[in-house]
C-alpha positions, 0 to 999 in steps of 0.5 A: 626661429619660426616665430622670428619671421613671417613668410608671404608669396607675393608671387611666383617668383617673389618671396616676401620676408618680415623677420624680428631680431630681439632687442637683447640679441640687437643690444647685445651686438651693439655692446659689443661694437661699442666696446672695440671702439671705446678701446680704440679711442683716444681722448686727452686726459684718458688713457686708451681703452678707459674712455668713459661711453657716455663721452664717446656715444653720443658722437658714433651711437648712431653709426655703430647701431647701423653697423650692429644691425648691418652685420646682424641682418644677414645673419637672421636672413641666411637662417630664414632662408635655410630654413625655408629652402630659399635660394634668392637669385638676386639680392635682397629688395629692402622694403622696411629697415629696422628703426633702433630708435624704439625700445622694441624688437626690430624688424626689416622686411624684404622681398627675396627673387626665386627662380619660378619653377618651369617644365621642359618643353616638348623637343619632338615639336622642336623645328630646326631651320637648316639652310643648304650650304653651297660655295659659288665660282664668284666666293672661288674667285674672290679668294684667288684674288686674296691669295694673289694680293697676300702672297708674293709669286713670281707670276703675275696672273692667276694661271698654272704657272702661278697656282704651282707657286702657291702650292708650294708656297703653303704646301699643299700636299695632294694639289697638283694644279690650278683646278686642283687649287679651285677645288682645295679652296672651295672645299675650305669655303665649305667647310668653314661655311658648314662649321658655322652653320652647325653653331648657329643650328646649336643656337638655334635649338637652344633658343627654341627649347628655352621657347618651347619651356617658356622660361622668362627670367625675373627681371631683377635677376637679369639686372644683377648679373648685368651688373656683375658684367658690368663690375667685371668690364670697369674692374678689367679696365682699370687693371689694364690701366685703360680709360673707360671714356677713352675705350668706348669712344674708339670702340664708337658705342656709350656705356647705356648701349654696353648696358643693354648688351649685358642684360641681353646676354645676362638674360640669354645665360640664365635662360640657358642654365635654367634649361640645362637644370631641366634636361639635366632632370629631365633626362638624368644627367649625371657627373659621377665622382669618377668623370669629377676626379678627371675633370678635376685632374685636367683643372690641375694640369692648366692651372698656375704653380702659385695656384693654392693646392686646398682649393682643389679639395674644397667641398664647395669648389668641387660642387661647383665644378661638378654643376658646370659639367653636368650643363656641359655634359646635358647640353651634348647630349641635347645637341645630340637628340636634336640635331645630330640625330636629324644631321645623321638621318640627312646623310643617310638620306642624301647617301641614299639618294646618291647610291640611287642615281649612281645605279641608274647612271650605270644602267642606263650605260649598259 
């Protein structure tokens, strides 16, 4: 097979293939695909499947060549890139379609995109923004004011009288009073607030880590998966019996701006996954077939009852469902070296400092 093709790397991240199909292999499915449509044809003055071919080919030998060279092709190419330990990202970029007019060998030639290969970065030089959280008597205030409007009481300003009856209207056990209920809701602005914050540091750690490693994505591969949003959006509509025009007007955006959404998330994805593989490498992250089977066991347990039992034994399902957890599994685990780490360290600190002051306070009373 080796002599079938020929390998060139144009690039770090572009492998181009020129492969040969033998004329007797091209001929031999062309006879084929000739055949089935002689014995689907039907002339007057023939009974069906004794059409002579030279009746029938000068009208469809060209458009069953093409489909002899359509199914022939990627058969050829899957064995190139087994052989060669090749797995495209995107799909293949036609340079050179076989001419089957010649009485030769065919050949096509084609780029294939690669995922270069990267190194991880060092995560010691990894700088986390973390910004304070704090709740001010203005935010308080302001949702006094909504639970005022949203909530029907029999008194009429933000008192006592009127705080008792929203403790009992959303029965909050422990709250006794209107500074009780101050402190209950900022306690929630709070933490709410330090949820958030902890998602955008996760975000922000992911980013920087994919800087750190310089991970650039070949573009094509960005412009298939944004192309694959893109089917998924019109195919969900159209289920949903919902006119495209129609969504993106009320939605006030145009299919070119979407577009351009998708290929920044595409690009952001990929990004993400390449760097997992790496920490997962890395920092030997592994799924065992034990953490496998349990997984597998909760899919079960969610999924429909019509849902085909074998695909839950499917060897290649199983392979997949494993790589998604080891990205789940490698991503904790990162969070965990960058971030809680710091966040333990913090309080740690911060408790500290709160034990310090609580000892002087104390002193200074004796």
């Amino acid at each position: 097979m080796s002599d079938m093709y020929k390998r060139e790397d144009i690039s770090k991240d572009t492998i181009q293939f020129k492969i040969t199909i033998p004329k007797e292999e091209f001929d031999k499915e062309y006879q084929a695909i000739l055949k089935k449509e002689l014995e689907d044809t039907n002339i007057k003055g023939f009974r069906k499947g004794k059409v002579p071919g030279d009746l029938v080919e000068p009208h469809v030998g060209h458009t069953l060549k093409v489909q002899a060279i359509e199914k022939l092709i990627p058969q050829y190419l899957e064995k190139t890139l087994v052989k060669e330990n090749v797995l495209p990202i995107a799909p293949p970029d036609y340079k050179e379609f076989p001419n089957f007019e010649k009485d030769a060998d065919l050949e096509f030639t084609m780029n294939i995109t690669v995922m270069p290969e990267f190194k991880m970065g060092n995560l010691k030089k990894l700088e986390i923004r973390r910004e304070e959280v704090s709740v001010s008597k203005e935010e308080v205030d302001e949702a006094l004011e909504r639970l005022k409007q949203n909530q029907k009481t029999k008194a009429e300003e933000i008192n006592e009288d009127w705080a008792k009856e929203i403790i009992k209207l959303l029965r909050l056990d422990g709250v006794k009073d209107l500074e009780g209920l101050k402190k209950h809701i900022k306690d929630a602005i709070l933490s709410q607030k330090e949820h958030m914050m902890h998602h955008k540091l996760e975000d922000e750690a992911l980013k920087e880590a994919i800087k750190l490693s310089n991970i650039e994505i070949p573009q094509p591969a960005i412009d298939y998966e944004a192309s694959e949003r893109e089917r998924a959006f019109i195919t969900d509509m159209q289920q949903k019996g919902i006119d495209i025009d129609q969504f993106l007007k009320a939605n006030n955006i145009t299919l070119d701006k979407m577009r351009e959404m998708w290929k920044e998330d595409a690009k952001e994805a990929l990004q993400a996954d390449v760097f997992l593989k790496l920490y997962s490498d890395e920092r030997e992250v592994e799924v065992t077939d034990e953490d496998l089977e349990k997984k597998i066991e909760l899919i079960k347990k969610n999924t429909p009852e019509q849902t085909d039992p074998s695909i839950f034994k499917d060897a290649r399902w199983k392979e997949y469902i494993r790589s998604v957890e080891q990205k789940e599994k490698a991503f904790h685990q990162f969070l965990d070296e960058v971030i809680k780490v710091e966040e333990k360290e913090k309080k740690e600190t911060k408790g500290k400092e709160t034990k310090r002051k609580e000892t002087n306070k104390k002193a200074k009373e004796k």
